[in-house]
N, C-alpha and C positions, 0 to 999 in steps of 0.2 A: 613580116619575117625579118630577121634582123640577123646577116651572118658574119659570124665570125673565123677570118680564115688565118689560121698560122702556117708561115712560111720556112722552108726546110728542104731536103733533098730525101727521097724515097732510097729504104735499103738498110739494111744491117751495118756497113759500114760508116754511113754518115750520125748513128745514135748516141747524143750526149756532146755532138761538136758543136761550136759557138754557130756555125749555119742553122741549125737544125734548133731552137729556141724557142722558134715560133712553134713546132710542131708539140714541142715540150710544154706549151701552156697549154695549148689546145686537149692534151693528152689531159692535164691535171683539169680543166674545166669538165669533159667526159666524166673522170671519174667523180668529181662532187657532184656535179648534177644531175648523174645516172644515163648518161647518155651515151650511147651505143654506137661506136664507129666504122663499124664491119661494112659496110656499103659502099660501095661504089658505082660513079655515073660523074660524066662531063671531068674526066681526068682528075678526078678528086675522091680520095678519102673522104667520107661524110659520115656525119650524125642529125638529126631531127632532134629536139628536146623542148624544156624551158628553162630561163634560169631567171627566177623571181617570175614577175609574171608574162614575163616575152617570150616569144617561143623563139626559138633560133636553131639555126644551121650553123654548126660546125665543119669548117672544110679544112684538109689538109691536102693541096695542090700536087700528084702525083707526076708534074710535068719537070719535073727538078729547078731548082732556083729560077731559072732566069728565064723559063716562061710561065712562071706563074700567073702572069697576065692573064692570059686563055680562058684556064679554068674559071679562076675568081668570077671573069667578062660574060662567060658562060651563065655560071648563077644569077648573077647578079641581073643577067637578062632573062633569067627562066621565072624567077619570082616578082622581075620589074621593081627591083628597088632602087631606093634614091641611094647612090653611093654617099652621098653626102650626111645622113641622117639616118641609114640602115645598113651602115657595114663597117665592119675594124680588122686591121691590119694588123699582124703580131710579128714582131719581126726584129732578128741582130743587130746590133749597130755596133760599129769598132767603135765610133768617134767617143763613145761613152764609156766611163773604166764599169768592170763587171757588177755586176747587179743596181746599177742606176736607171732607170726608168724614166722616158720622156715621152708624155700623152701629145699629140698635138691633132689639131679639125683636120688642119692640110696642110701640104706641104711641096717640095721638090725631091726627087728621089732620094737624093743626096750622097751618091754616085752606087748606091746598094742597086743590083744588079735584077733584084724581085721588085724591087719597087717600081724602077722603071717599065718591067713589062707589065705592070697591072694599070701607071699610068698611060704608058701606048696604046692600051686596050680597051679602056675605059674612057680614054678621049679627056681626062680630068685629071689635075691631082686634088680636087676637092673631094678627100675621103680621111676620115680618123686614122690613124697610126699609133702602135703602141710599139715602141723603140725599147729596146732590152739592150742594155749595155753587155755588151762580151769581151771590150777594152782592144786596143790599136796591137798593132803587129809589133816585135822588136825594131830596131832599126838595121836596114839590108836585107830583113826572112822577106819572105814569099807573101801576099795578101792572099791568094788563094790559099796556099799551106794554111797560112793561118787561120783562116774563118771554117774549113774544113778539119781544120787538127782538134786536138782533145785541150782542155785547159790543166792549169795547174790546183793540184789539192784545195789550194786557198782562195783562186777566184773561181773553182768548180760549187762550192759551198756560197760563196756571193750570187753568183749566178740562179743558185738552188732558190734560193731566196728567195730572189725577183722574179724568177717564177712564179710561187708564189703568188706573192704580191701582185704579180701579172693578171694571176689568175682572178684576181677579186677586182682588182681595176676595172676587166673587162665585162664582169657580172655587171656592175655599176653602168659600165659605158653601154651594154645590152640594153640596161632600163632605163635610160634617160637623163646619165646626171654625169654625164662627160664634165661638165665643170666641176663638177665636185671629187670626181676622179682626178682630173687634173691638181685640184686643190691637196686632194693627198697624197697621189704616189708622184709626182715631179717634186723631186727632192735634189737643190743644190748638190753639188759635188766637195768633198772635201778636199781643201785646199793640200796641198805636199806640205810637208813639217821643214820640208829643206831649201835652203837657200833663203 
């Protein structure tokens, strides 16, 4: 079993915020691969499915950002997988401008608030990550405002995107070819035209 969980916060009011991304790929991975999210158990939104020939578990962690550790630790011990080589992390990152995408095997949390409780949880940060740029705060606003607020016309359509493209990366990274996903969607950033 191979699961894939995108991270978010539960609720009507958090839908379409740069926190909420990960759950936004997970959503578009359901709908291509006909898989069914209605379920619940071990504080998660879930689906059963396959995408190509893997079968996978889709989770969306009902415990709001910052314990999503729980759940994922949950699963992740109910089917005994190797976090390292059966399971991908979908999830916001400011430090990226919107719709840039960065695969990586492992990593450190990288002060993202989901990430550290799935590695307190899991005793490892040896686990795939798919980073969704949602782009940095102004300078002086609030980082919580931020990551919970709605984006602007222009980076809501970038972000659309790499959804997307999220969403096929992770098909990929399901079946076995994390390097080749890396190979296509870690895409340089474009330099500023100024200065």
């Amino acid at each position: 079993m191979f699961i894939i969980a995108g991270l978010g916060n539960p609720g009507m009011r958090y839908r379409k915020t740069r926190h909420n991304a990960g759950f936004e790929v997970i959503d578009l991975l359901a709908k291509r691969h006909q898989i069914s999210m209605r379920k619940k158990d071990r504080q998660a939104l879930f689906g059963l499915g396959q995408i190509g020939g893997e079968k996978v578990l889709l989770l969306k962690p009902m415990t709001y950002m910052n314990n999503s550790g729980e759940s994922i630790a949950a699963w992740v011990r109910y089917y005994q997988c190797d976090p390292q080589s059966e399971l991908l992390v979908l999830v916001d990152d400011v430090s990226l401008s919107p719709g840039v995408l960065r695969i990586r095997k492992k990593g450190s949390a990288g002060g993202h608030n989901g990430l550290k409780s799935i590695i307190a949880c899991l005793g490892t940060e040896q686990f795939p990550r798919l980073r969704i740029g949602v782009g940095q705060a102004e300078p002086g606003d609030d980082m919580i405002g931020h990551v919970l607020g709605r984006m602007r016309k222009e980076d809501r359509i970038a972000l659309d995107e790499a959804e997307n493209l999220a969403a096929e990366a992770a098909a990929l990274v399901a079946n076995g070819d994390i390097d080749k996903a890396m190979n296509l969607y870690n895409k340089k950033e474009k330099k500023s035209q100024e200065g």
